[in-house]
BALUMKE-395581 format. One record per residue (C-alpha): chain; x, z, y. Coordinates in steps of 0.001 Angstrom, whole numbers. Layout:
REM residues N
- A, X, Z, Y
...
***
This chain:
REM residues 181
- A, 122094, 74528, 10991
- A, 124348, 74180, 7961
- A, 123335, 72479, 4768
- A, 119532, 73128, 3536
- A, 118564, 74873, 6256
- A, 120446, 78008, 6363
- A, 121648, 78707, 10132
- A, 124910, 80392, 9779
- A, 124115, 82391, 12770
- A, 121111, 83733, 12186
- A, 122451, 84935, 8770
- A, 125489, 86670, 10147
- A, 122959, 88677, 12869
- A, 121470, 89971, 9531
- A, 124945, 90482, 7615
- A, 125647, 92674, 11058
- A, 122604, 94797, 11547
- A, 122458, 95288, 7875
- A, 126277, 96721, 8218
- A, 125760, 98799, 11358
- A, 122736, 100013, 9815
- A, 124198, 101315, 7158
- A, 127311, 102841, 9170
- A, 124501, 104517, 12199
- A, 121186, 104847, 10885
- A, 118397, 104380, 8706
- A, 116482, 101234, 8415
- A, 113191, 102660, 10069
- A, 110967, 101382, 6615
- A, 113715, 103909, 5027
- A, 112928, 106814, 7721
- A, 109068, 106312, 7057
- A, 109443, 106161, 3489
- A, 111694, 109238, 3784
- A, 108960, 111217, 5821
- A, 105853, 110243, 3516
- A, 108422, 111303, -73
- A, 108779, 114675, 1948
- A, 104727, 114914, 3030
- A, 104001, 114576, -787
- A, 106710, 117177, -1674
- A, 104604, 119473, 689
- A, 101125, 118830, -146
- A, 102471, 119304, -4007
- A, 103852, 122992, -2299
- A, 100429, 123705, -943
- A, 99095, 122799, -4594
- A, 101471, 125552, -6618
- A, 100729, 128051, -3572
- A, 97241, 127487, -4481
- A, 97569, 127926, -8085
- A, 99804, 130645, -7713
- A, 97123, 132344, -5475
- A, 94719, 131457, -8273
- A, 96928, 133267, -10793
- A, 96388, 136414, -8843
- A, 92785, 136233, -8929
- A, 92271, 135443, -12377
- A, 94846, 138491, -13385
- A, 93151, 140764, -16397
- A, 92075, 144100, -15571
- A, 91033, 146868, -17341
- A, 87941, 149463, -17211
- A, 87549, 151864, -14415
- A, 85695, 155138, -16678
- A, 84996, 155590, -20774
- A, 81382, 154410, -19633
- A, 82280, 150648, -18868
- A, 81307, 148366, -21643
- A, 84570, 145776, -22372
- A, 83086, 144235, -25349
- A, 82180, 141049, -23802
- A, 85483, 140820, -21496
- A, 87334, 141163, -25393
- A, 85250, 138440, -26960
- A, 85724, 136141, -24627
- A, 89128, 136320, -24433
- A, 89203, 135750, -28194
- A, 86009, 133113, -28316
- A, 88628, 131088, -25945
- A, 91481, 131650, -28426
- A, 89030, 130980, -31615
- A, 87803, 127256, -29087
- A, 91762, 126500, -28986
- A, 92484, 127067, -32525
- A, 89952, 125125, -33774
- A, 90195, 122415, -31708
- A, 93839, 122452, -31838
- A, 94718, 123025, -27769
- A, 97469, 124949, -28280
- A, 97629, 125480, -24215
- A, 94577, 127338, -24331
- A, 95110, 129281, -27571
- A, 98254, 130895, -26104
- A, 96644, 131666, -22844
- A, 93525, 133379, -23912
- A, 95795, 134792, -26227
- A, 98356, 136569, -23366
- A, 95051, 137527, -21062
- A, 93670, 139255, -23999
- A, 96937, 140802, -24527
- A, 97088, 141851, -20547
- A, 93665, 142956, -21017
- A, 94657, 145424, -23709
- A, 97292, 146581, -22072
- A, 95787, 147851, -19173
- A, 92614, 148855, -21127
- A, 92047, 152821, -21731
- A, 90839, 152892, -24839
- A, 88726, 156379, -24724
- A, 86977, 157528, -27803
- A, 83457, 156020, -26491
- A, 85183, 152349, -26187
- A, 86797, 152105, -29644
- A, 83530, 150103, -30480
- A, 84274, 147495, -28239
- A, 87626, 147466, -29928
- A, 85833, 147247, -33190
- A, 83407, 144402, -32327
- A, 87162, 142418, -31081
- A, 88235, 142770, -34633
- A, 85355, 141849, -36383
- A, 84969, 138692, -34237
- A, 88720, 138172, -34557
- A, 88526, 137869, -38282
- A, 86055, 136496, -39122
- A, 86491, 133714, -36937
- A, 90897, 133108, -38076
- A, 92465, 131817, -40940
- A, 93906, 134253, -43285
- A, 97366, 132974, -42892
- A, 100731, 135696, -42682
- A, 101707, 136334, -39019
- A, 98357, 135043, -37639
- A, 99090, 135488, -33824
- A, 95093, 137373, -33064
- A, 95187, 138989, -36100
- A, 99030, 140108, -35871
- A, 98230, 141359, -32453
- A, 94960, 143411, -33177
- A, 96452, 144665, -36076
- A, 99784, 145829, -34017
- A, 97379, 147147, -31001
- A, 95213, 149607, -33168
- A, 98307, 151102, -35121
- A, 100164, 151959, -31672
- A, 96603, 153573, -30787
- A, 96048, 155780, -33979
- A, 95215, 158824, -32520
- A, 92193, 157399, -30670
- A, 91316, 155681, -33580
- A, 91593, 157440, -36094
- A, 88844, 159975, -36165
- A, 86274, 157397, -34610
- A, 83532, 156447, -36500
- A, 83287, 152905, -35261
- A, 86817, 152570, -37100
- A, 85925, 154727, -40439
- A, 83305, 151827, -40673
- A, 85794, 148963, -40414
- A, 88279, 150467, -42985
- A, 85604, 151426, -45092
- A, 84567, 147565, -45001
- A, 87917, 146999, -46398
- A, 89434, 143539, -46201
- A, 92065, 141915, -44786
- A, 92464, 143689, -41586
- A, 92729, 147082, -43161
- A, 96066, 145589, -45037
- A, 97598, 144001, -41359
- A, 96502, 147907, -40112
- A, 98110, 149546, -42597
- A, 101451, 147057, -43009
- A, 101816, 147981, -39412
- A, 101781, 151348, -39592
- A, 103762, 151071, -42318
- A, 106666, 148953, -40213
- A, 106270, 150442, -36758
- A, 105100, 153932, -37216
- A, 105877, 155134, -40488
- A, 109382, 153636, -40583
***
């Protein structure tokens, strides 16, 4: 024993094994801690393969025969984006807004379905701001002016332009930029 109580000895055993350890191994506290950093790197794995399988389930699909009514698959897509907006979630404003988007996409939009397309807009503006480059409006607007010739003798749509207002001018401007151009 040297001074306060300090055995020189002892100390330099721990000086030694710290050293070797360093130069052979790992402390075994490090190897454990090691092993349960690499079982919570898994389970978050397992976590992303299950949202990821998620993801595929919840993909957007479109209607099977001109019979199938989409109407409520639409509206709920844009009720969720309407929810966001007004509650300011941004997250969920931009997602209903790309899986009504998907949903469009791989919609057929026959000449018996252009009501359900209808009923979308309605909902869609009367429920938005009238603000320039509103993303649901902007989007409708740009979907029925790539679909024209479906559209355009339907009497579904004759109603909504002949209710005028501010979807017939987002129609219109984009046939004016995409088609007509």
């Amino acid at each position: 024993m040297f001074g306060i109580g300090i055995n020189l000895d002892e100390e330099k055993k721990k000086t030694d094994a710290w050293l070797l350890k360093g130069s052979q191994g790992k402390d075994p506290v490090d190897s454990k801690l090691e092993e349960l950093r690499e079982r919570f790197g898994l389970t978050v794995f397992k976590a992303n393969r299950a949202k990821n399988a998620l993801k595929r389930l919840c993909r957007p699909f479109g209607n099977k025969n001109p019979d199938e009514d989409f109407a409520p698959v639409l509206l709920c897509h844009a009720q969720l984006y309407v929810f966001g907006d007004k509650y300011d979630i941004k997250n969920l404003r931009w997602l209903a807004l790309e899986k009504l988007r998907a949903t469009l996409v791989s919609f057929q939009l026959h000449e018996q379905r252009v009501q359900d397309v209808v009923q979308l807009v309605r909902y869609a503006y009367g429920n938005t701001a009238a603000c320039p480059m509103e993303p649901l409006r902007d989007m409708l607007a740009q979907y029925l002016a790539g679909r024209i010739k479906v559209i355009g003798s339907n009497e579904a749509f004759h109603v909504l332009l002949k209710e005028g207002g501010e979807f017939v001018t987002d129609f219109w401007g984009q046939i004016l930029a995409q088609v007509l151009s």
